[in-house]
C-alpha positions as CSV (number, residue, x, y, z in Angstrom):
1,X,98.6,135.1,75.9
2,X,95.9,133.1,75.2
3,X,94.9,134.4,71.5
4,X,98.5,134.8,70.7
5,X,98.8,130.9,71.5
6,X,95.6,129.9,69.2
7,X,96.9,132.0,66.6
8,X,100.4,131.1,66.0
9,X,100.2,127.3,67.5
10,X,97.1,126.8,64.9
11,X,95.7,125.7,67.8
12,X,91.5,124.6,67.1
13,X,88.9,126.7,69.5
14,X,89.2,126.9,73.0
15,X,85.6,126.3,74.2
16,X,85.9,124.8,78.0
17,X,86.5,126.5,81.0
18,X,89.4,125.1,81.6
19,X,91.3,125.4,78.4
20,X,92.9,128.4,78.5
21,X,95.3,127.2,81.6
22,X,96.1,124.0,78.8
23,X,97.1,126.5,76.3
24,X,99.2,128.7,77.9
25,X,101.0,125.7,79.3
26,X,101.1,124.6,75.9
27,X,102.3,128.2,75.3
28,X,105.2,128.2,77.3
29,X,106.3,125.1,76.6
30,X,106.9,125.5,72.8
31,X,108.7,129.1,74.0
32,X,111.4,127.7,76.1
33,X,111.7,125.1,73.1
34,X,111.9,127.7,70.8
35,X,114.7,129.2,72.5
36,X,116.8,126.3,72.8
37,X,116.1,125.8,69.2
38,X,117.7,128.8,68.4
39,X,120.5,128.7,71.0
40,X,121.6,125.6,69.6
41,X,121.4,126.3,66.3
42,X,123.5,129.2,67.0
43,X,126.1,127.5,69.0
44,X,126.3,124.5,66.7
45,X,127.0,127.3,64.1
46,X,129.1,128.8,66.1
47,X,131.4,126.2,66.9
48,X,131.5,124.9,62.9
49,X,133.1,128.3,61.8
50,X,134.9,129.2,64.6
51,X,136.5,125.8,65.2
52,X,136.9,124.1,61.6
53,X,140.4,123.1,60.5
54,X,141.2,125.9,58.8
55,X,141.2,128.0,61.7
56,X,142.7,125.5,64.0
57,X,144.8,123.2,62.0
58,X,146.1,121.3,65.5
59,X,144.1,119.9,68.2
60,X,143.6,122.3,71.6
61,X,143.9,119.9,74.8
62,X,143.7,122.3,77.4
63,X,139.4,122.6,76.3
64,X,136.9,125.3,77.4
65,X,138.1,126.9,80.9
66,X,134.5,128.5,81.5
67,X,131.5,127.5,83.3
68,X,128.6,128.9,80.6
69,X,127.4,125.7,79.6
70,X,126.9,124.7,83.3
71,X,124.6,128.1,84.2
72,X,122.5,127.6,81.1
73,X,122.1,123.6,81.8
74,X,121.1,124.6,85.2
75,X,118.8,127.8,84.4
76,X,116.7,125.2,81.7
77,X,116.9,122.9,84.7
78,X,114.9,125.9,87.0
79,X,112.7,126.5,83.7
80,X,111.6,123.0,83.2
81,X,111.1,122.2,87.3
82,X,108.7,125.4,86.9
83,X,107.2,124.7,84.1
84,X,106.7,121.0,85.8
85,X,105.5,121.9,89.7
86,X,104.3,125.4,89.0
87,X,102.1,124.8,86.0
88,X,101.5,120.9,85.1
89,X,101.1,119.4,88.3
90,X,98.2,122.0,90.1
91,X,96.5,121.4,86.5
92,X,97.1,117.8,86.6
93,X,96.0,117.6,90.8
94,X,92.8,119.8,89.7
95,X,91.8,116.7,87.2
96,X,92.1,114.4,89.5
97,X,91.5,115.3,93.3
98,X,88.1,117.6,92.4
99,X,86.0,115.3,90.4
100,X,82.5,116.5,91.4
101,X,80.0,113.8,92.6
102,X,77.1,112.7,90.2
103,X,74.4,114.1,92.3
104,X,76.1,117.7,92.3
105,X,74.2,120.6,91.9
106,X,74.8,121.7,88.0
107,X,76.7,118.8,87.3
108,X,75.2,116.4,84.2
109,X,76.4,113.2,84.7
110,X,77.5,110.5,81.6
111,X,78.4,107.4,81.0
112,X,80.5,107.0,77.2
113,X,81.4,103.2,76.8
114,X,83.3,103.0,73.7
115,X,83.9,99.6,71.5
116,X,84.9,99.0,67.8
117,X,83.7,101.5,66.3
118,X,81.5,103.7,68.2
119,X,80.7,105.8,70.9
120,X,78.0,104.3,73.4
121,X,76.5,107.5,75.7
122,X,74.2,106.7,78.6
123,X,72.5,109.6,80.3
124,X,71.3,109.2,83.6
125,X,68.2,111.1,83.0
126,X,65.9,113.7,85.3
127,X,66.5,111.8,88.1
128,X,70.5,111.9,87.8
129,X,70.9,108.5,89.0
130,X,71.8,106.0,86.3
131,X,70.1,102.3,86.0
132,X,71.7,99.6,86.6
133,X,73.3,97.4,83.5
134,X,74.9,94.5,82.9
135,X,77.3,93.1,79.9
136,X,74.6,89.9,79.3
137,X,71.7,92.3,78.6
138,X,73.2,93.9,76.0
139,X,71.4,94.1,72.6
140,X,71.8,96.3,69.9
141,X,69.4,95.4,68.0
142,X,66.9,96.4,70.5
143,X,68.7,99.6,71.0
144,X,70.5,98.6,74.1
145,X,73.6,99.6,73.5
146,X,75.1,99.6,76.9
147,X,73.1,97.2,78.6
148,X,70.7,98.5,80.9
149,X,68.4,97.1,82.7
150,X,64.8,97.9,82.3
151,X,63.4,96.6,85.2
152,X,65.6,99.0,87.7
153,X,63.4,102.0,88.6
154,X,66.6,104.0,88.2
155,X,66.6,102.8,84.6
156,X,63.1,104.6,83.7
157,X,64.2,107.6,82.3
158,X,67.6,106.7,81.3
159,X,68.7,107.7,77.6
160,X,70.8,105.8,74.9
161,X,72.3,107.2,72.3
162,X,75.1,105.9,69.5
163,X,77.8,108.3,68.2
164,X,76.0,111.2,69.3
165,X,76.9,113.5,72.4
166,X,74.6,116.2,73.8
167,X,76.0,118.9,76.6
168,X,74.3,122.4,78.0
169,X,76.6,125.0,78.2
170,X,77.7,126.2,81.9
171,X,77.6,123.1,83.3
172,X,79.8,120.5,84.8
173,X,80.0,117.6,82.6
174,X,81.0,114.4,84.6
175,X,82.3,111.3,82.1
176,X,82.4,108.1,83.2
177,X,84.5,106.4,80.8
178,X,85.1,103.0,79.4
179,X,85.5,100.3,77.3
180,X,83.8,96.9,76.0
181,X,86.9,95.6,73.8
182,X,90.5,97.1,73.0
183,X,92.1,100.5,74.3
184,X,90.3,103.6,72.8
185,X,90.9,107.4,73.3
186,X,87.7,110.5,73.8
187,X,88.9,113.0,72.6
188,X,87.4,116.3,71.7
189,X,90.0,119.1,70.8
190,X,87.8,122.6,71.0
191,X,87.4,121.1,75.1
192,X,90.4,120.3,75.8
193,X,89.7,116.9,76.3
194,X,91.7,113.6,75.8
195,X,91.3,110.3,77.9
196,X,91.9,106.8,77.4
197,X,89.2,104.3,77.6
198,X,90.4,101.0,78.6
199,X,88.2,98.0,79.2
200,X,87.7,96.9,82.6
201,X,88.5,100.0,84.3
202,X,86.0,103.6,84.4
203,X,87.9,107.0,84.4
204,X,86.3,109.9,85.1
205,X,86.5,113.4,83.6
206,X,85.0,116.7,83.5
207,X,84.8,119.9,81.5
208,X,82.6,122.8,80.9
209,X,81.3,123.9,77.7
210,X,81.1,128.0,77.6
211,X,81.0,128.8,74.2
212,X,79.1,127.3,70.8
213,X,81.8,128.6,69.2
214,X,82.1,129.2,65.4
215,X,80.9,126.2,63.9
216,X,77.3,126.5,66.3
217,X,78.3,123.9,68.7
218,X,78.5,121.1,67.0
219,X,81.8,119.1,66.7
220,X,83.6,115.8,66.3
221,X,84.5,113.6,68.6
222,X,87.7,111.3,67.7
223,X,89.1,108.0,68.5
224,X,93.3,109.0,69.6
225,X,94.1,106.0,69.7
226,X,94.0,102.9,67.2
227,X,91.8,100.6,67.3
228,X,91.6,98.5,65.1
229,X,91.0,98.4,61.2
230,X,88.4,100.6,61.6
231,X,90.1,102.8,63.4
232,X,89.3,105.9,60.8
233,X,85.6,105.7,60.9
234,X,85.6,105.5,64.4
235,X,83.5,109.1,64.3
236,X,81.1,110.5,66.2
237,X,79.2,114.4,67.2
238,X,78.7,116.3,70.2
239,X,76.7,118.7,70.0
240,X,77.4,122.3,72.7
241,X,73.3,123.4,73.7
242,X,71.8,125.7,75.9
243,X,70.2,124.7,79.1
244,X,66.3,125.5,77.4
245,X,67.8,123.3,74.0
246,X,69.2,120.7,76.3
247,X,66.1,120.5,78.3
248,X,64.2,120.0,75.2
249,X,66.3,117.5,73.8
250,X,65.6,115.4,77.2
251,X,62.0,115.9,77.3
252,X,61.8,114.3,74.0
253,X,63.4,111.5,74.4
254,X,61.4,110.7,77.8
255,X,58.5,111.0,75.5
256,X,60.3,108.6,73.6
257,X,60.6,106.8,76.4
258,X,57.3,106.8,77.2
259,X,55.7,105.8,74.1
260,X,58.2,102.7,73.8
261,X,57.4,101.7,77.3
262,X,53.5,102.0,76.1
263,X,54.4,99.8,73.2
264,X,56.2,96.9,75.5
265,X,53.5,97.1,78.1
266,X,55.4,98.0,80.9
């Protein structure tokens, strides 16, 4: 069902765990609109040649004496109370009732605050447990981006980065997601993810990355939402690793890390 979906939907890559349970939602959905389409279409057909005024040049009071319109209202009813309990809400309850905690086993957690125009990510580093921050300590042009505080211990080995999104494959990523300014939407299609970021308030969200998928893992992440006049270049890149690439990645930025700390004396 699945391929058939990605195939004729031109839907992009299916690259989550999760995914697949979207898409054949997404599946059946545009069937039972298909149908209608076409049951329509015939009946509205139907009824122009078979009830134009050449073929009934006087009006009919007594009207249709059947009760076909009824079962089919109530069979899409059935379909679309399925479709609804049996399909979008369990998906919909597994979003939001099983968000893993940040200290999980396998789970990496992340912090994405977005603003006009960019993607802020904060990684919680080795240690899993993310520094404290605050909106006054902000500085960009100290490469602050989201405010943390350097003199938390929990903030040692904590990692900025702007526009640019790093994940190992087969593992749980946690989002925390938010917003300095105006409404923005994270959203990366080959995961099958889409949430609003709205300023004041953090939303979390998951997803698992099982597949680099044909374009080697790296992809685009878009704003869904405008934002403002610069909206369109609201862009930035996540990039789907392995655990050993991921690892690596991390090590060098503690070193990073390190050798600015060295720098500022601390």
């Amino acid at each position: 069902m699945s391929e058939w979906i990605l195939q004729y939907l031109y839907l992009p890559q299916d690259l989550s765990s999760h995914g697949h349970e979207l898409d054949s939602l997404t599946g059946w959905v545009h069937l039972l609109m298909l149908i209608l389409f076409v049951g329509w279409g015939a009946f509205y057909l139907l009824t122009v040649f078979k009830f134009n005024k050449k073929r009934n040049p006087s009006a009919d009071y007594k009207g249709v004496k059947t009760h076909v319109s009824s079962y089919l209202e109530i069979t899409v009813a059935v379909i679309e109370a399925v479709l609804l309990v049996g399909f979008s809400i369990p998906l919909w309850a597994d979003v939001v009732d099983n968000i893993p905690e940040e200290t999980a086993k396998d789970v990496v957690p992340i912090r994405i605050i977005a603003e006009q125009f960019a993607w802020n990510i904060h990684y919680a580093g080795p240690d899993g447990k993310f520094g404290r921050t605050a909106p006054e300590l902000v500085d960009l042009s100290n490469g602050n981006p989201v405010g943390i505080d350097k003199n938390d211990p929990n903030a040692a080995d904590d990692v900025t980065t702007v526009n640019q999104l790093n994940v190992p494959m087969n593992k749980q990523i946690l989002v925390k997601l938010t917003s300095k300014d105006v409404i923005h939407s994270f959203f990366l299609p080959v995961m099958r993810v889409k949430q609003d970021a709205i300023p004041g308030s953090e939303f979390p969200l998951k997803f698992t990355a099982v597949s680099k998928g044909d374009n080697d893992g790296k992809y685009e992440i878009a704003c869904a939402q405008l934002c403002g006049l610069g909206h369109y270049r609201m862009r930035g890149y996540y990039n789907i690793m392995t655990q050993e690439e991921f690892d690596a990645w991390m090590g060098e930025q503690q070193e990073l890390l390190k050798a600015a700390g060295e720098d500022d004396g601390w």
